[in-house]
N, C-alpha and C positions, 0 to 999 in steps of 0.2 A: 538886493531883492527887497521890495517893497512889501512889508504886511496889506494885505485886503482892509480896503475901506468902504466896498457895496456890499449889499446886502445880492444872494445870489440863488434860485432857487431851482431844483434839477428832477425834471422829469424824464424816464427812462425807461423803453419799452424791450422786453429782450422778451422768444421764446424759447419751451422747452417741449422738447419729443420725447417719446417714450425713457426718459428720466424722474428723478426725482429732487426737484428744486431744492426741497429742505423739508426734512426728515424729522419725523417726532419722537424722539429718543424714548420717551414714555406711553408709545402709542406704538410699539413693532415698527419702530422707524416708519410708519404711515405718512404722504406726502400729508401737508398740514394742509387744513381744511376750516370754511368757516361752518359748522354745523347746522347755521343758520341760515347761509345765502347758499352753500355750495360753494361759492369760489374758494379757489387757491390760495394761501398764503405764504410769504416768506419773510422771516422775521428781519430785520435791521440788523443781528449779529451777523446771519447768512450774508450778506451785502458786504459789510463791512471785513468777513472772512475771507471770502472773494477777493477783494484791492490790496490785501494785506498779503494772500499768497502770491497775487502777483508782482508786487514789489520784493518778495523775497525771490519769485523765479527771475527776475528782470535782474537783479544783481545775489548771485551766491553765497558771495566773500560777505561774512561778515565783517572784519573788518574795513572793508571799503566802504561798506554801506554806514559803519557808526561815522568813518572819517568824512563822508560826506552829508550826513546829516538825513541817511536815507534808512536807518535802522527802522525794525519791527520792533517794537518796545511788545506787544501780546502775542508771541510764539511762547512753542514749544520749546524751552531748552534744561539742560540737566545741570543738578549739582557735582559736586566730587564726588559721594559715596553710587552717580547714579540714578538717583531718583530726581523727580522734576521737580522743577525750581518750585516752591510757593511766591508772594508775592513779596516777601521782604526779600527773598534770595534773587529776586530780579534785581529789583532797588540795587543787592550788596554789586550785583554785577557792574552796575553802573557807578559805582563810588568812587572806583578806582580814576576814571577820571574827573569825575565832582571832586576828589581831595587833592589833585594836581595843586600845589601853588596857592594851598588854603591854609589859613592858622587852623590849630586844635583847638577841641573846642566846640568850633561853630556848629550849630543844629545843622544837624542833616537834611531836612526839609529845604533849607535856608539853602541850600549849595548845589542841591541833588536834580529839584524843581527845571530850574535854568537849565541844567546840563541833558536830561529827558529830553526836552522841549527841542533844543538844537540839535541832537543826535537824532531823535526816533520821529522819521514823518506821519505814523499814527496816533502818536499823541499829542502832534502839531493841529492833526484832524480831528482827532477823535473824544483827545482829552484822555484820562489817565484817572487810575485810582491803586495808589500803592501803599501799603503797610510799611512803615519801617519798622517795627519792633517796639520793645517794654521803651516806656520812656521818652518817645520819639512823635510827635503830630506826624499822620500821615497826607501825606499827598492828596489832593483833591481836584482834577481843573474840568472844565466843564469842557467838552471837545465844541468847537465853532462847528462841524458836519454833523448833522444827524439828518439820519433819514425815518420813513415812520414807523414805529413798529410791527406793524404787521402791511406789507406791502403785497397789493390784492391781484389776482387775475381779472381783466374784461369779461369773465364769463363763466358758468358751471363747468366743474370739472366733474369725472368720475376716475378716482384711481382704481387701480387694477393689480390683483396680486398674481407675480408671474412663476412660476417655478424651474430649475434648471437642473441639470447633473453637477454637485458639488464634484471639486477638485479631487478629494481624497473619500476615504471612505470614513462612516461616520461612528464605526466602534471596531474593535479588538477583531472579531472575529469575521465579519464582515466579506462576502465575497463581492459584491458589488460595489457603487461608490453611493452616496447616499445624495437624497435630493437636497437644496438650497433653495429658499422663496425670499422675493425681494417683493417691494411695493414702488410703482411707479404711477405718472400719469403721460396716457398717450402723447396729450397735447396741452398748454396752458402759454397764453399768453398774460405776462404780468407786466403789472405798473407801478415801476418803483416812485417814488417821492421822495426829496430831499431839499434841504434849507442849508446854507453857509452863512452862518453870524458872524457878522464882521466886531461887532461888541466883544465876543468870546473871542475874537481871533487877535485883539490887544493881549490876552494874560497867554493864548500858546502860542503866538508869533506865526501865524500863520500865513504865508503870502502867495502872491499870487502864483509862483511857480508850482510850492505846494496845490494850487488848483488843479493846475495843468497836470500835474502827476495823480491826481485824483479823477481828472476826466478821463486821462488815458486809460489808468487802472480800470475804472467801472467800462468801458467797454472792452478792453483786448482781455482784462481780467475775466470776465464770463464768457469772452470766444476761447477760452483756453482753459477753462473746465474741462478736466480728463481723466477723472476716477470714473469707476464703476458705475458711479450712483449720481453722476453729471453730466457726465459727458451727452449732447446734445442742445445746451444751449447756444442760443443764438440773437446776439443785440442786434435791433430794429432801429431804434428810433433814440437819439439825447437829446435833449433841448435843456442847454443854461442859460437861464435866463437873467441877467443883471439889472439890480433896481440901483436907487439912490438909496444911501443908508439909511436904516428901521423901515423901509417897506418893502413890503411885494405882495401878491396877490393873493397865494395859498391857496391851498388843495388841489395842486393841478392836475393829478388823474383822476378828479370827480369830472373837469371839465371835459373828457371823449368817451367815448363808447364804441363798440360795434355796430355797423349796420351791415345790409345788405349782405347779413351771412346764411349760405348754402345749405344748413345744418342747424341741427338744434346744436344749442352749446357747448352739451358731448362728445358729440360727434365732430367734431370741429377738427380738425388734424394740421391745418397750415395754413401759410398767408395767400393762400389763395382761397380760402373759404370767406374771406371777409375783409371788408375798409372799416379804416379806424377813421370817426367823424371828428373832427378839431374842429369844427366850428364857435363851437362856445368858448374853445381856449384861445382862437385867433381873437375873436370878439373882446376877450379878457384882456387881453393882452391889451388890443388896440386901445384899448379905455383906458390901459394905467399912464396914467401922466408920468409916472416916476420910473416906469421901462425905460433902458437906457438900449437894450441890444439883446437879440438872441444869438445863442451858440450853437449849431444843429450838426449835429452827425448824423445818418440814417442811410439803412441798407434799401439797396433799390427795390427788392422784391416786396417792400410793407407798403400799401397801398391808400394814403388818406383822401379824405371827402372834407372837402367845404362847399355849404350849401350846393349844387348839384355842377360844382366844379373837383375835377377828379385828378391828382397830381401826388408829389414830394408835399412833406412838410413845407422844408425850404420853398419851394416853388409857391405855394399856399399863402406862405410867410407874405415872402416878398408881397404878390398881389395884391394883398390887404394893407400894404402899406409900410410893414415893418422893417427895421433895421434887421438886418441877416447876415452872420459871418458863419461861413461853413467849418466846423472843424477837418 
């Protein structure tokens, strides 16, 4: 398998109903919010948490997963006595095969780095930052994926606090069962953004299968949001778009918008309230000399607009001239 030598960049539209995208742990888990515009946000870690659980639902065994080079390097897991790993008790986890067939001796950094990089596909993507202990440089590698940090909704949201009958009751004496209040938002559709550096993906080896398990992820990964406080998401629309290496376009969810929605922004509840305009991102597109191909997945019920032609992305795509490969 070949490391990635384009540069590749991923716009991605999913919606959410009466859930809550991501949660403000220091805000009464409040869905996050710009204070400033109203829209939704969802940070880069949410996104990234997402691809990560589904790689750990898509295969159990961990060991199959380290033997195949499909490991979660940022989970959840435990030491001996019980309590969760810190980040050097990750590292120690991983030593045992970093010291296979090694002299004594060698810096741990020096043995441990390589062995990360081949076992765990999120720090093939993601990049990695682990402590090894007194005495020890720690680890550093800059992940080839990122996406942006705060990844916005097309439109004002209003969240909403619900309340419900908790499970049990909520003291000693207690004859009833006590109430529970969550926060959600009816409806938000968001727009994620994403860049893959083919530069960063020389130091974590990242190739091109690694994509394809990263495209899959970011979509079947948020169709399979199923806790409490997710379930309800729904992917819309992926476009990877492949440049020549060091370019591409950037900022592609500034290039669409809503139009012709039913509703003010709050009121908004589904994709039938509103077409998402791609005009200016087909236009983008069509301009860059260094576009090699777009990647498109997208659910039939999301509805885009170019100038006052009404279709599929793909469909749209094409029209305008461009190279099109459906996922």
């Amino acid at each position: 398998m070949s490391i990635i030598t384009n540069r590749y960049e991923i716009l991605f539209l999913y919606d959410c109903k009466d859930c809550n995208p991501n949660g403000d742990p220091l805000d009464e888990n409040r869905p996050r919010t710009d204070p400033e515009t109203g829209v939704a946000t969802v940070t880069d870690v949410r996104i990234k948490r997402t691809i990560r659980d589904y790689f750990l639902a898509k295969e159990p065994d961990v060991e199959k997963r380290v033997d195949s080079g499909m490991e979660v390097l940022i989970r959840d897991t435990d030491k001996a006595d019980g309590y969760l790993s810190e980040g050097k008790d990750r590292a120690e986890q991983f030593l045992k095969y970093a010291t296979q067939g090694k002299k004594k001796g060698e810096k741990q950094a020096s043995i441990l780095q390589p062995e990360v990089l081949s076992r765990s596909i999120d720090a093939r993507l993601f990049g990695a930052a682990m402590p090894l202990g007194k005495n020890e440089a720690s680890i550093q590698i800059t992940g080839s994926v990122q996406f942006s940090a705060f990844n916005r909704s097309l439109h004002q949201v209003a969240p909403v606090m619900v309340q419900q009958t908790a499970a049990f009751a909520g003291k000693k004496e207690a004859h009833q069962k006590s109430l529970a209040e969550r926060w959600m938002l009816p409806y938000a559709l968001i727009a994620a953004y994403g860049v893959v550096n083919e530069v960063a993906a020389r130091t974590t080896q990242m190739t091109d299968s690694d994509l394809h398990q990263l495209i899959e992820a970011l979509w079947y990964g948020t169709a399979n949001l199923n806790t409490h406080s997710k379930i309800g998401h729904d992917p819309l629309l992926l476009v990877v778009a492949k440049y020549s290496p060091m370019r591409r376009i950037g900022a592609l969810s500034g290039k669409i918008a809503l139009i012709n929605k039913k509703a003010i922004d709050t009121a908004l509840r589904s994709t039938a309230d509103y077409k998402v305009d791609v005009s200016a991102l087909l236009a983008a597109f069509k301009a860059c000399d260094s576009l090699q191909n777009l990647q498109v997945k997208q659910d039939i019920q999301l509805c885009c607009k170019s100038g006052d032609k009404e279709s599929s992305f793909i469909e749209l795509a094409k029209q305008a001239g461009l190279s099109v490969k459906t996922l």
